[in-house]
N, CA and C atoms of all chains as a GROMACS GRO file, in nm:
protein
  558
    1UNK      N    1  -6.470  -2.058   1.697
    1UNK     CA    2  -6.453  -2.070   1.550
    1UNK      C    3  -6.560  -2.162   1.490
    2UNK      N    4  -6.591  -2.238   1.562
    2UNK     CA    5  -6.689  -2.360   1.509
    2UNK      C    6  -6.862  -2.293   1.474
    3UNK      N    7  -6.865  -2.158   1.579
    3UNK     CA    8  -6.998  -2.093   1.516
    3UNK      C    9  -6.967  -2.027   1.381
    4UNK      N   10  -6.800  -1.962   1.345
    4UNK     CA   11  -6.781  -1.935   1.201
    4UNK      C   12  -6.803  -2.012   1.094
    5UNK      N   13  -6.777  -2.126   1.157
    5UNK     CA   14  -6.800  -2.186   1.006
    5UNK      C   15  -7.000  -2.244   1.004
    6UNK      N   16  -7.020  -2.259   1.111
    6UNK     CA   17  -7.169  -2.262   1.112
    6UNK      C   18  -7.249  -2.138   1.023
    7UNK      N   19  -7.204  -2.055   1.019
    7UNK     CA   20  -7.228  -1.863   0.991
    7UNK      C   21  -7.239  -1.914   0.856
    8UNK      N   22  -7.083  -1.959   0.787
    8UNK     CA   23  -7.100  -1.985   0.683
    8UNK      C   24  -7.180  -2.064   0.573
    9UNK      N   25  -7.210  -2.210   0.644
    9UNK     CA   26  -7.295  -2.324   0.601
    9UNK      C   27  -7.424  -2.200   0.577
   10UNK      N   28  -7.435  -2.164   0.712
   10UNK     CA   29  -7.614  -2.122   0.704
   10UNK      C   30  -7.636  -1.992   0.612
   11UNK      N   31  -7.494  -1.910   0.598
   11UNK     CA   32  -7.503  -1.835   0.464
   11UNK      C   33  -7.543  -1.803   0.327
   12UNK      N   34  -7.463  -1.949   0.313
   12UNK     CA   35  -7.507  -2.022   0.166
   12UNK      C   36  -7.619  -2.110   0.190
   13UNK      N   37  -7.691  -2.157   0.293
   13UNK     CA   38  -7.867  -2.196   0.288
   13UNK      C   39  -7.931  -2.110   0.246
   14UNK      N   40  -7.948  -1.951   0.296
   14UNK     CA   41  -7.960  -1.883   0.338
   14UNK      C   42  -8.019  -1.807   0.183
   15UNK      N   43  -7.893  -1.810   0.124
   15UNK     CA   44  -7.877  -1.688   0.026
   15UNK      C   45  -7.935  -1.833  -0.093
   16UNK      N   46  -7.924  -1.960  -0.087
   16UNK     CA   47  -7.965  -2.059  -0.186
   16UNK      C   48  -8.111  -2.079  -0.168
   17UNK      N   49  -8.132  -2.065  -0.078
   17UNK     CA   50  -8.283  -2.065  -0.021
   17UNK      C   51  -8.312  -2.222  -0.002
   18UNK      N   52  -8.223  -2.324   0.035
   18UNK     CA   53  -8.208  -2.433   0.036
   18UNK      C   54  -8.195  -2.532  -0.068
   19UNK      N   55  -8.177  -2.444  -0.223
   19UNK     CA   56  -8.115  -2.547  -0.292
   19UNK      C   57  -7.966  -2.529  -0.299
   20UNK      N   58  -7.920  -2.656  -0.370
   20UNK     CA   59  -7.791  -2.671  -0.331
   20UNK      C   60  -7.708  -2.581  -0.402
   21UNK      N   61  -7.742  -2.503  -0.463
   21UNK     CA   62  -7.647  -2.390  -0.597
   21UNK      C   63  -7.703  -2.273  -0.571
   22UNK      N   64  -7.615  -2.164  -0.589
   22UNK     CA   65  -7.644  -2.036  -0.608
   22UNK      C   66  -7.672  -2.044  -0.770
   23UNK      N   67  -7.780  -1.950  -0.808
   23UNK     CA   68  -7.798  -1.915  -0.913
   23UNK      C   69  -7.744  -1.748  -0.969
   24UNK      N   70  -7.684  -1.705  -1.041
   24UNK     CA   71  -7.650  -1.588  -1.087
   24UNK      C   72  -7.716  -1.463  -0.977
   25UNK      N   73  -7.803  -1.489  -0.983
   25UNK     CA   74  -7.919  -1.352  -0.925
   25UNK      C   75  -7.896  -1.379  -0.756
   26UNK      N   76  -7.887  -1.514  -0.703
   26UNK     CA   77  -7.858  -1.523  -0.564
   26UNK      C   78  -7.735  -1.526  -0.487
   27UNK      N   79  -7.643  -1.533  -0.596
   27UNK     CA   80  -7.530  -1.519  -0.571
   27UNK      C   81  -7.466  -1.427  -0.586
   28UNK      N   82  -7.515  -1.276  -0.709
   28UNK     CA   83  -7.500  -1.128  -0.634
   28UNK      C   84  -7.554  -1.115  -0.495
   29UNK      N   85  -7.713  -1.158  -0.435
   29UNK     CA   86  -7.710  -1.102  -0.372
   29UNK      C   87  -7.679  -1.134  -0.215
   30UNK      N   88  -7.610  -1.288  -0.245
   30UNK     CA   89  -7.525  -1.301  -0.126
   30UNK      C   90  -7.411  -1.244  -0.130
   31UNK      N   91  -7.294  -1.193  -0.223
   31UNK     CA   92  -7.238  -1.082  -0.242
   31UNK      C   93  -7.252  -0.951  -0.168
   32UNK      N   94  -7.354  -0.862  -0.227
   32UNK     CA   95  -7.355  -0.781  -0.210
   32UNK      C   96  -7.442  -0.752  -0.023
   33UNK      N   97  -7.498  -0.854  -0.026
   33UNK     CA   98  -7.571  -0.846   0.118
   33UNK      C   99  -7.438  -0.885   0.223
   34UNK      N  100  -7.350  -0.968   0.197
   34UNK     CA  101  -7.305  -1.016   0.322
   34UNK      C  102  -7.099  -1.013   0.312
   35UNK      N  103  -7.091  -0.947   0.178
   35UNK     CA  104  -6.938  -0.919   0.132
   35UNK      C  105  -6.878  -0.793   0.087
   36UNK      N  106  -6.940  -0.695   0.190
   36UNK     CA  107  -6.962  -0.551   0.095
   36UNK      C  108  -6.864  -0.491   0.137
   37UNK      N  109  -6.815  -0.522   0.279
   37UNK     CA  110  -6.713  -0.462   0.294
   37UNK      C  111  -6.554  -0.531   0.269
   38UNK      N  112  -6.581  -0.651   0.277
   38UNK     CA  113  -6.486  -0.741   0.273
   38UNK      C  114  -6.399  -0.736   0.110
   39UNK      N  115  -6.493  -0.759   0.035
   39UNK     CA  116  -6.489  -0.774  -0.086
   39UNK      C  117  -6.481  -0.599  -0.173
   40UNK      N  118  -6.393  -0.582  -0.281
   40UNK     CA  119  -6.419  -0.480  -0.410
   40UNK      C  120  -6.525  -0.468  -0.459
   41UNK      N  121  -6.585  -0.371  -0.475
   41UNK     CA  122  -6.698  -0.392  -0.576
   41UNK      C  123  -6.842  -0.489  -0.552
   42UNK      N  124  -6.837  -0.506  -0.446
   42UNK     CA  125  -6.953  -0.600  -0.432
   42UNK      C  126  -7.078  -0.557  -0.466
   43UNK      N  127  -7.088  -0.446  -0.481
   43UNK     CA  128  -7.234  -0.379  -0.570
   43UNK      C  129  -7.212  -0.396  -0.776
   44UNK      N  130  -7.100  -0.408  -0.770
   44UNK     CA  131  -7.094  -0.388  -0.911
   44UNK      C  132  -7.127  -0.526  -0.960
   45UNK      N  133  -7.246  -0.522  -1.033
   45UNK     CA  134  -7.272  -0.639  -1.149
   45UNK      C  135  -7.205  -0.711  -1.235
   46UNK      N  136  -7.089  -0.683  -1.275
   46UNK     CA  137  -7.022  -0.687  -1.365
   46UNK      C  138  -6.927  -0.778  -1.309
   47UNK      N  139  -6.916  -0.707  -1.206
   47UNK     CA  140  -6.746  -0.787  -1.144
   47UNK      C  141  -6.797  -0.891  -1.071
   48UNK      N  142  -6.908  -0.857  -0.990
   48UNK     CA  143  -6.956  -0.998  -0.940
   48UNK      C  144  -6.992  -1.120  -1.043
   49UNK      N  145  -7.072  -1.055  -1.144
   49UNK     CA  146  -7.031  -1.164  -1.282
   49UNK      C  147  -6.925  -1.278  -1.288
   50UNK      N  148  -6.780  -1.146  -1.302
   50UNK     CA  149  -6.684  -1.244  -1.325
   50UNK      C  150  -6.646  -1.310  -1.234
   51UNK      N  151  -6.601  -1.258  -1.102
   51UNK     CA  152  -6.572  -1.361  -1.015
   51UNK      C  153  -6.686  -1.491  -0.946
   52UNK      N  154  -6.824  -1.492  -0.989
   52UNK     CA  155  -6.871  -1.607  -1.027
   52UNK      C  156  -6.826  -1.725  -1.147
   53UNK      N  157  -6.773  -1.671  -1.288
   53UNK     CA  158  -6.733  -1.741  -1.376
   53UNK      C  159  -6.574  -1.804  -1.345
   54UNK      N  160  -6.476  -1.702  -1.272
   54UNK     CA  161  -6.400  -1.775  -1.222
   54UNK      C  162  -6.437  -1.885  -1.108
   55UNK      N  163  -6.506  -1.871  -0.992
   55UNK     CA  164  -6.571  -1.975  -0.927
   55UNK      C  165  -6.624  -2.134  -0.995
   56UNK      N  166  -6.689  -2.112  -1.138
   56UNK     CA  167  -6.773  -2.185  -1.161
   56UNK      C  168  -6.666  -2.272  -1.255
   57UNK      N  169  -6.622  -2.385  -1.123
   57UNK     CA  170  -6.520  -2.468  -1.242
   57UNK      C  171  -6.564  -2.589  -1.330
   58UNK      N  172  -6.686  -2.600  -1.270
   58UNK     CA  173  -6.773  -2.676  -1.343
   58UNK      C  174  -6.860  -2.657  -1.487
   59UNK      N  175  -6.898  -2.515  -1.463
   59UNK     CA  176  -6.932  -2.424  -1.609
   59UNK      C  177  -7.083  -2.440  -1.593
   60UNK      N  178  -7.145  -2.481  -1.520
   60UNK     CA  179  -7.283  -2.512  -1.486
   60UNK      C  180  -7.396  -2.373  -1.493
   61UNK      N  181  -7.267  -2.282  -1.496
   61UNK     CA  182  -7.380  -2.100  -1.420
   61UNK      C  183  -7.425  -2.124  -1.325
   62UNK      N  184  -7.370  -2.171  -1.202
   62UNK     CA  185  -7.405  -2.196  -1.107
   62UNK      C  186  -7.336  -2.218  -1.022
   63UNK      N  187  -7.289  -2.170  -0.840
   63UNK     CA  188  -7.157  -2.184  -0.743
   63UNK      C  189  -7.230  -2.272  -0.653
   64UNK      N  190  -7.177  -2.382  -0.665
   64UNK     CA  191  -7.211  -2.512  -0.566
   64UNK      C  192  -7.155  -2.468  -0.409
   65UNK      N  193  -7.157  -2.531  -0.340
   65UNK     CA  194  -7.110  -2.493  -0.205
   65UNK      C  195  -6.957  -2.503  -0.199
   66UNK      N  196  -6.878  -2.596  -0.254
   66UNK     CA  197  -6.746  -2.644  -0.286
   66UNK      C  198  -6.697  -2.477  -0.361
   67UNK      N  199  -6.741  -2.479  -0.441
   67UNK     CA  200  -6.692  -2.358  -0.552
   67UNK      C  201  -6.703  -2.213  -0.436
   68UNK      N  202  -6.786  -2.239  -0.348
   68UNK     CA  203  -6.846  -2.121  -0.264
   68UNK      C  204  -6.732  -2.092  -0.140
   69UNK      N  205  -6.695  -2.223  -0.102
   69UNK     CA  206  -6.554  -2.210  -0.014
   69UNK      C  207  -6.495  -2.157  -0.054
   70UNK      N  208  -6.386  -2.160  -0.150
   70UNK     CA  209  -6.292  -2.146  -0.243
   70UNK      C  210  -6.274  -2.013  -0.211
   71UNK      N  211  -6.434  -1.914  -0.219
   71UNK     CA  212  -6.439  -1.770  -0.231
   71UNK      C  213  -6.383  -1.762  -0.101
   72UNK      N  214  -6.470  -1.815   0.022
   72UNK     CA  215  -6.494  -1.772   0.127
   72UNK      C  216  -6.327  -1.807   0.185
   73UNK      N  217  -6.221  -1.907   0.104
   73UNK     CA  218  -6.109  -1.894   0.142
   73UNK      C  219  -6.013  -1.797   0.089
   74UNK      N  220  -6.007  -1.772  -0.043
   74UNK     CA  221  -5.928  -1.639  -0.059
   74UNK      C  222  -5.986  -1.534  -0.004
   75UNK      N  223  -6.124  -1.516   0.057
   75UNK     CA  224  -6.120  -1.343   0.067
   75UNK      C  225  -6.070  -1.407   0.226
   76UNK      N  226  -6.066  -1.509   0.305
   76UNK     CA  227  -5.971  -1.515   0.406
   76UNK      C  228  -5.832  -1.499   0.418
   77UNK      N  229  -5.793  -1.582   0.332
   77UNK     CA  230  -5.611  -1.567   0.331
   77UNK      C  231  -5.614  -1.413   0.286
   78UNK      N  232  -5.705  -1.339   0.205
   78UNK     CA  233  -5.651  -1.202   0.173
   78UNK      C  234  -5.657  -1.119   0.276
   79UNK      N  235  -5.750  -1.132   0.406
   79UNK     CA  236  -5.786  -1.067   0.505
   79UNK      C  237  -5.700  -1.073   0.605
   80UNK      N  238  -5.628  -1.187   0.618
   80UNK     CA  239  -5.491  -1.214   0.665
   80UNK      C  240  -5.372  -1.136   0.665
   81UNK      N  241  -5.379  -1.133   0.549
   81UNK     CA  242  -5.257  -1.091   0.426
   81UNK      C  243  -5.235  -0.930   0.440
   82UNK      N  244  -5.363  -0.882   0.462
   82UNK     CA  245  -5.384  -0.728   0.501
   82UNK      C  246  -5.369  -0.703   0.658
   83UNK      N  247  -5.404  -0.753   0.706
   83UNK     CA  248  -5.412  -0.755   0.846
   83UNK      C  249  -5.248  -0.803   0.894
   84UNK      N  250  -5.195  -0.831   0.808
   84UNK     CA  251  -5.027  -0.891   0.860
   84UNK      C  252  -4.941  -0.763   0.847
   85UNK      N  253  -4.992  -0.692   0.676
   85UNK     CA  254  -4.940  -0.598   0.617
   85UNK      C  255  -4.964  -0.467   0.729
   86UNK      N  256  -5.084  -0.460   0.766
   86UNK     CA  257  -5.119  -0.343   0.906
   86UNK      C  258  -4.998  -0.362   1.012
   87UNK      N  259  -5.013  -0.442   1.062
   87UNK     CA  260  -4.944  -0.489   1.162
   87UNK      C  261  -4.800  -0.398   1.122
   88UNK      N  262  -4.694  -0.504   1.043
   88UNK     CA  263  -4.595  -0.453   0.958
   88UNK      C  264  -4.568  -0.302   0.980
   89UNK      N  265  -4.670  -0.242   0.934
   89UNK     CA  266  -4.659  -0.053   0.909
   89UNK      C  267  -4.660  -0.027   1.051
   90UNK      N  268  -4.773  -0.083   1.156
   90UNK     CA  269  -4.774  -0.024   1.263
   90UNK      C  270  -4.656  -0.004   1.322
   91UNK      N  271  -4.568  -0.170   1.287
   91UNK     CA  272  -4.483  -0.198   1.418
   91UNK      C  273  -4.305  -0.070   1.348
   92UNK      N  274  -4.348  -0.020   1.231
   92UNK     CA  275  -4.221   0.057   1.192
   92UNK      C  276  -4.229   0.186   1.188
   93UNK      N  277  -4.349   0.250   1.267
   93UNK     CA  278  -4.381   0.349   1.300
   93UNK      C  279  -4.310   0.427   1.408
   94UNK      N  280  -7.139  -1.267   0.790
   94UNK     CA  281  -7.046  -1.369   0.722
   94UNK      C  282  -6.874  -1.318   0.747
   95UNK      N  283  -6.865  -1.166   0.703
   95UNK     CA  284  -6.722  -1.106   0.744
   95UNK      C  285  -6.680  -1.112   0.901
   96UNK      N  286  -6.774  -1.084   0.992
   96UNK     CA  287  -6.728  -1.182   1.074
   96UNK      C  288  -6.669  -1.305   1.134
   97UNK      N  289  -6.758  -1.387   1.070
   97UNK     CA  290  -6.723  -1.521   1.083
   97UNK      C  291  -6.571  -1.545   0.941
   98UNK      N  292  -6.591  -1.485   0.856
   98UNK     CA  293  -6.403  -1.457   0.821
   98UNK      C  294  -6.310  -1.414   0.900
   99UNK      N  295  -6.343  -1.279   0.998
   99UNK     CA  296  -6.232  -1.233   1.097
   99UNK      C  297  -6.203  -1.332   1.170
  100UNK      N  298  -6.334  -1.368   1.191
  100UNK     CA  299  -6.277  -1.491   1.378
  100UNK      C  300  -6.185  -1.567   1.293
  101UNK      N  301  -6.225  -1.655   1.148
  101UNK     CA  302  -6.118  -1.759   1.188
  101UNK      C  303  -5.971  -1.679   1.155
  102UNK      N  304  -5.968  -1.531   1.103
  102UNK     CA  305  -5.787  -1.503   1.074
  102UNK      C  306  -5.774  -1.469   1.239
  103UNK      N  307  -5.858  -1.442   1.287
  103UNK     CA  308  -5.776  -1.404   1.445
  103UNK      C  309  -5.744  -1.526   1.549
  104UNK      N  310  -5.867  -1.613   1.516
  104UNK     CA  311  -5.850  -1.753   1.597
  104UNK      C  312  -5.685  -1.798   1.544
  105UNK      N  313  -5.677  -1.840   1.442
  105UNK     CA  314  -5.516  -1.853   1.398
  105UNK      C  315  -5.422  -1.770   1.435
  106UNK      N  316  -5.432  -1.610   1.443
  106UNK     CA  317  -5.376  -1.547   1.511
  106UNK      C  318  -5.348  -1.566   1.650
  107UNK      N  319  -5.442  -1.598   1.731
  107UNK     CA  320  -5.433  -1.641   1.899
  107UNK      C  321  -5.335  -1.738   1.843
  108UNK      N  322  -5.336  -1.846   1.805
  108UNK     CA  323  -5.299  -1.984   1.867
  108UNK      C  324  -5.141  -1.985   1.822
  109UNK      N  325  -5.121  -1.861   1.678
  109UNK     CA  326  -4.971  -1.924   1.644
  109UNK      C  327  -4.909  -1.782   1.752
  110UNK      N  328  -4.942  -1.738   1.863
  110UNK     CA  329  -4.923  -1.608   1.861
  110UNK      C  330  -4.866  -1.495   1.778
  111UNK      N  331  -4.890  -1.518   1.759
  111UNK     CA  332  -4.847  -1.406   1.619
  111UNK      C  333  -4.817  -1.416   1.543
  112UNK      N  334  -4.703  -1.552   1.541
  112UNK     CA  335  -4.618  -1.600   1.436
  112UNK      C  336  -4.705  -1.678   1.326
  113UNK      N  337  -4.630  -1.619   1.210
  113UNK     CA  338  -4.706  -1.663   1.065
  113UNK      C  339  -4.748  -1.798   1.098
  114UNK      N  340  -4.695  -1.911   1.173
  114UNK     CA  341  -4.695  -2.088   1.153
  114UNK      C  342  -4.772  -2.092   1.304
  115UNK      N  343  -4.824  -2.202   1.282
  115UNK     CA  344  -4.859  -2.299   1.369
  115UNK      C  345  -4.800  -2.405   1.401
  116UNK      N  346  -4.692  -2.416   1.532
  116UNK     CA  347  -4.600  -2.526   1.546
  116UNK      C  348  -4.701  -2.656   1.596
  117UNK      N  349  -4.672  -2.761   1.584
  117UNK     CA  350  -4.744  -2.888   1.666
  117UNK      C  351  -4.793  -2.841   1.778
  118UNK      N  352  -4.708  -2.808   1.892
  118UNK     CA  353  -4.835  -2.790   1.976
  118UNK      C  354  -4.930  -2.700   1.978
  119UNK      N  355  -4.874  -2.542   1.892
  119UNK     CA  356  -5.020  -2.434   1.927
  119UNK      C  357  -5.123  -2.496   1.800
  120UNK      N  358  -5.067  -2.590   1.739
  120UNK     CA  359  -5.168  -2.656   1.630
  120UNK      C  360  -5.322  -2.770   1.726
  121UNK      N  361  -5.204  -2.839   1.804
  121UNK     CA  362  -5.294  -2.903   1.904
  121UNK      C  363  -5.395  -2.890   1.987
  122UNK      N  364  -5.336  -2.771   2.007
  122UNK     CA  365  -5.400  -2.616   2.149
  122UNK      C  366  -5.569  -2.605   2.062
  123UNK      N  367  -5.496  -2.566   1.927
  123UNK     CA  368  -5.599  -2.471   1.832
  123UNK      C  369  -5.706  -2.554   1.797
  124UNK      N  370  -5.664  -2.698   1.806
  124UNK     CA  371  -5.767  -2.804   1.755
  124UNK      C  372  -5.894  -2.813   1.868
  125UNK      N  373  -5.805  -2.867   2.026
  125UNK     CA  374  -5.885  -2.883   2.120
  125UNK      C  375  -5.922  -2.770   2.146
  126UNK      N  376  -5.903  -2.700   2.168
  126UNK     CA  377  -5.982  -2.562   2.230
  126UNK      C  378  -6.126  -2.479   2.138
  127UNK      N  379  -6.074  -2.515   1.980
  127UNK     CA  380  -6.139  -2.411   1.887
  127UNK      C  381  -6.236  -2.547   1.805
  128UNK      N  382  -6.208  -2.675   1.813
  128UNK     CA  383  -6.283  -2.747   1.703
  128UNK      C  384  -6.353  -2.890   1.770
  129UNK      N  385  -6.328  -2.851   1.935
  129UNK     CA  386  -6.390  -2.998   2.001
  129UNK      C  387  -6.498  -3.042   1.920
  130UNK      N  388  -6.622  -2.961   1.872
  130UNK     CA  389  -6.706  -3.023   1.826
  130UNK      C  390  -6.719  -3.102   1.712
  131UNK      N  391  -6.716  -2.999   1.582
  131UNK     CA  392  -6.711  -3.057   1.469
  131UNK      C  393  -6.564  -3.141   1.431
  132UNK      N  394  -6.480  -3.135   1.527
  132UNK     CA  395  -6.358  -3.245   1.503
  132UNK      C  396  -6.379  -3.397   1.551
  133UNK      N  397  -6.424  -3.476   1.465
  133UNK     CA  398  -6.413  -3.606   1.578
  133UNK      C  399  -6.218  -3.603   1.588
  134UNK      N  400  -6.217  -3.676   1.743
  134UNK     CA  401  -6.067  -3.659   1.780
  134UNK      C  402  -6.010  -3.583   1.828
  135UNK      N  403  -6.064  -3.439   1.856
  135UNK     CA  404  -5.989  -3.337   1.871
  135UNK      C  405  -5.917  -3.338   1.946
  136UNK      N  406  -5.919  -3.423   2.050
  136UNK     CA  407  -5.848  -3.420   2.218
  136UNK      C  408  -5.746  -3.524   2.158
  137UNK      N  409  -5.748  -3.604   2.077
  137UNK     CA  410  -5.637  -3.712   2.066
  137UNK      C  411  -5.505  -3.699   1.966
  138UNK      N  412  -5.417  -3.686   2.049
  138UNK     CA  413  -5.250  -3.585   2.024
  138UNK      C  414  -5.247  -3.702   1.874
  139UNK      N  415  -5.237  -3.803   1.894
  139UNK     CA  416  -5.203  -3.863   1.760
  139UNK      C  417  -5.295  -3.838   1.699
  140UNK      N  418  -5.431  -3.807   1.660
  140UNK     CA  419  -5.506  -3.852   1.537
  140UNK      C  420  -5.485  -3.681   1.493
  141UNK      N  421  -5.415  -3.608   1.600
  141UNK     CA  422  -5.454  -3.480   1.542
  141UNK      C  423  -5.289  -3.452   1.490
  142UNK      N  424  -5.194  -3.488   1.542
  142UNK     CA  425  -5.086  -3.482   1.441
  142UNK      C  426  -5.088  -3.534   1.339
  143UNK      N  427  -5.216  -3.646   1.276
  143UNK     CA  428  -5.207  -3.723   1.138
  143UNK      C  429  -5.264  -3.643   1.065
  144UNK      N  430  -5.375  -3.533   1.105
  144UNK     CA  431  -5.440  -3.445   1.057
  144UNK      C  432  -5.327  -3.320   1.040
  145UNK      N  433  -5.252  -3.304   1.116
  145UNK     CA  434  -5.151  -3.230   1.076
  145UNK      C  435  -5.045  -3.205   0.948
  146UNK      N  436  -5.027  -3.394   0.960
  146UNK     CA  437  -4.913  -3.396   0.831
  146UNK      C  438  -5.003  -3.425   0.764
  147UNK      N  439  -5.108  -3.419   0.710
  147UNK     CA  440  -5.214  -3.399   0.597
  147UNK      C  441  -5.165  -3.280   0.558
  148UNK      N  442  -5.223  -3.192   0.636
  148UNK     CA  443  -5.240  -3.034   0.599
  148UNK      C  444  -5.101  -2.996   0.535
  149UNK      N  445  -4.977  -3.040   0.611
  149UNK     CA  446  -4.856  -2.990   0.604
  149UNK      C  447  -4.740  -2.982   0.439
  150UNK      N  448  -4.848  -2.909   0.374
  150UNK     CA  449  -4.781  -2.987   0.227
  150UNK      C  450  -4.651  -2.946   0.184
  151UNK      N  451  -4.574  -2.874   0.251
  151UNK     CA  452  -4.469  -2.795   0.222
  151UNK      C  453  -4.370  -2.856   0.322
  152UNK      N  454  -4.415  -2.960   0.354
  152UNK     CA  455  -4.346  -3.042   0.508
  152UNK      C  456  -4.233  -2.955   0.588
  153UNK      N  457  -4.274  -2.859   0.647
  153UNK     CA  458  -4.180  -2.812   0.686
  153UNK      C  459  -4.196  -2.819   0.880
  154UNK      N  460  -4.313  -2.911   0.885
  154UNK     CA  461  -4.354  -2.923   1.006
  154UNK      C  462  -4.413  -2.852   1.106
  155UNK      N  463  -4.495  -2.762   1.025
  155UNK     CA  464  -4.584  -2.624   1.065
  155UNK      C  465  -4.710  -2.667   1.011
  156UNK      N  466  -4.747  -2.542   1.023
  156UNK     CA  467  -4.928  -2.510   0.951
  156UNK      C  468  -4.931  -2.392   0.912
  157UNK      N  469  -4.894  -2.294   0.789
  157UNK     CA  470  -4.924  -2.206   0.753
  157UNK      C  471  -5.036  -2.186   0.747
  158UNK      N  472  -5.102  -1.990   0.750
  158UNK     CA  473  -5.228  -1.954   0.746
  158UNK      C  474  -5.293  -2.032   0.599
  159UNK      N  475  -5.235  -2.050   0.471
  159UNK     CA  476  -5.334  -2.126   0.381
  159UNK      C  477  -5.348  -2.292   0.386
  160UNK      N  478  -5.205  -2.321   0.439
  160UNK     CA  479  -5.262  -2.480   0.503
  160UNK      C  480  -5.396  -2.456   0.605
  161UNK      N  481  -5.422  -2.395   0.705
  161UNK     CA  482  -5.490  -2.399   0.811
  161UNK      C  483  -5.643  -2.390   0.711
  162UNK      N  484  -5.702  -2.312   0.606
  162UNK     CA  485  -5.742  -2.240   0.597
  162UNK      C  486  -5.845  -2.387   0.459
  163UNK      N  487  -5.721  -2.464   0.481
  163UNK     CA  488  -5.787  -2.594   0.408
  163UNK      C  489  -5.817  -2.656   0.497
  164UNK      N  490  -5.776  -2.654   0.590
  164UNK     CA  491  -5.871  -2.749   0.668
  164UNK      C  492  -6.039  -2.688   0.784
  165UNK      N  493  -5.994  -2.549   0.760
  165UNK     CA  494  -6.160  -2.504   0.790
  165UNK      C  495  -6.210  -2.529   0.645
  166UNK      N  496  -6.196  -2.495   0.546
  166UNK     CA  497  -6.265  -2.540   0.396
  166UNK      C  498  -6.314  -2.672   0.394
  167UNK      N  499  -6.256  -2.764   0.462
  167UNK     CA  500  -6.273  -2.922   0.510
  167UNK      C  501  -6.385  -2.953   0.553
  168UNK      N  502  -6.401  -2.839   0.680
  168UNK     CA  503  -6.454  -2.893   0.789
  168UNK      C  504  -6.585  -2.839   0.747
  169UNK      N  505  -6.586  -2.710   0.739
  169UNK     CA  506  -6.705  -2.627   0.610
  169UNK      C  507  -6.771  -2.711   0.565
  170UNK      N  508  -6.743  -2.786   0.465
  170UNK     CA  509  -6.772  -2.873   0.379
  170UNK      C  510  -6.849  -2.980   0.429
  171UNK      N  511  -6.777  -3.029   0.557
  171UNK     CA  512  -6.852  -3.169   0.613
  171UNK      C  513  -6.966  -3.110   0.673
  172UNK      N  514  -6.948  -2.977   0.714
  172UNK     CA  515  -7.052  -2.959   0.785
  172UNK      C  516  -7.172  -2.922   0.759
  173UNK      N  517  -7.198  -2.908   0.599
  173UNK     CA  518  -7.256  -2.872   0.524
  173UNK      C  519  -7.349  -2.990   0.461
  174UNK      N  520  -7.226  -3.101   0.462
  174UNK     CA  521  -7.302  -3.216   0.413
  174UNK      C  522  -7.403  -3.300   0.513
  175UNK      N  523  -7.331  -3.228   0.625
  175UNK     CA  524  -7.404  -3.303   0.763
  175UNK      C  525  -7.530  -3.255   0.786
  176UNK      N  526  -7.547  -3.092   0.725
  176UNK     CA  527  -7.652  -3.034   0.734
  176UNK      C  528  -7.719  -3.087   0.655
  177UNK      N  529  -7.686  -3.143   0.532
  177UNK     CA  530  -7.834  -3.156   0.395
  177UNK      C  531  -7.840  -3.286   0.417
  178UNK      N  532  -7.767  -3.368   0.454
  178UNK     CA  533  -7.813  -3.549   0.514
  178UNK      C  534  -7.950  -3.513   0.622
  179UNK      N  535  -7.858  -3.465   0.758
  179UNK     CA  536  -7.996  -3.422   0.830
  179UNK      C  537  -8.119  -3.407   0.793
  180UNK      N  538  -8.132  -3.267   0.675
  180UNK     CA  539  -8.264  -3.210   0.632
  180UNK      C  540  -8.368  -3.326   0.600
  181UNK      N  541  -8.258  -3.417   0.445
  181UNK     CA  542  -8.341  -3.541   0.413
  181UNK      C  543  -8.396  -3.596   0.495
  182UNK      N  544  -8.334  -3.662   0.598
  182UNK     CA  545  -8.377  -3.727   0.722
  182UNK      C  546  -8.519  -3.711   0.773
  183UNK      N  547  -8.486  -3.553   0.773
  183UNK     CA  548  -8.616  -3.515   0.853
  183UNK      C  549  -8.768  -3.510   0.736
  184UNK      N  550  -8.717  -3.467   0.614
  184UNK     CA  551  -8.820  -3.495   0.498
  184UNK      C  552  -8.862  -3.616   0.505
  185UNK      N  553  -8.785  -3.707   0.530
  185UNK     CA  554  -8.827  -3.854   0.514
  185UNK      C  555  -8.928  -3.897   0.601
  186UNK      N  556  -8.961  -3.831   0.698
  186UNK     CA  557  -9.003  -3.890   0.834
  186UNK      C  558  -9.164  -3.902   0.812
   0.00000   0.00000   0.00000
């Protein structure tokens, strides 16, 4: 687990290009490069929009690394959440 | 990156076996086995039950998947900061 969360740190280097904020434009395309399947819509502009503006609790236009968890924890607990729900159907089959 | 999301819902999966919670000890198990590194403490039963009733906000003496899920967000975080202290470091030199 400890290389997952390494994955992650170096994600957001990665996609920030070593500054400390995603900017609008780098933060679609850490989206769409590395959340495509995980995530709805990760090609769509629009929606990646908004769920940056929900992220951005600061209002800066910009997802700090803090704001960047946050993501990287709901689309976990949701991946969970689905993966419990599988389970569930399988086991009443 | 969706990788490193699966591992940690399945790593939690191993440790509570199956079950939604993480009791004290598969919490203990999950610490030493999955976080020796980036945990200072990991091996030590008390500092990691104090880290426990941190997490435990619903005191019910478990670790649900979104308790757990704050404390990789935690650890994320430190490890992130550990990374951009480093970098300076090395700029400085």
């Amino acid at each position: 687990m400890e290389d997952a969360i390494k994955k992650i740190v170096t994600t957001f280097l990665q996609s920030s290009r070593g500054k400390e904020n995603l900017d609008s434009k780098s933060f679609q395309k850490m989206v769409s490069s590395n959340l495509g399947t995980i995530m709805e819509n990760a090609q769509d502009k629009e929606a990646v929009d908004k769920v940056m503006g929900d992220l951005d609790s600061n209002n800066d236009g910009e997802v700090d690394f803090t704001e960047f968890i946050i993501l990287v924890g709901a689309l976990t607990v949701a991946c969970n959440d689905f993966f419990l729900e599988y389970n569930e159907k399988q086991e009443k089959k």
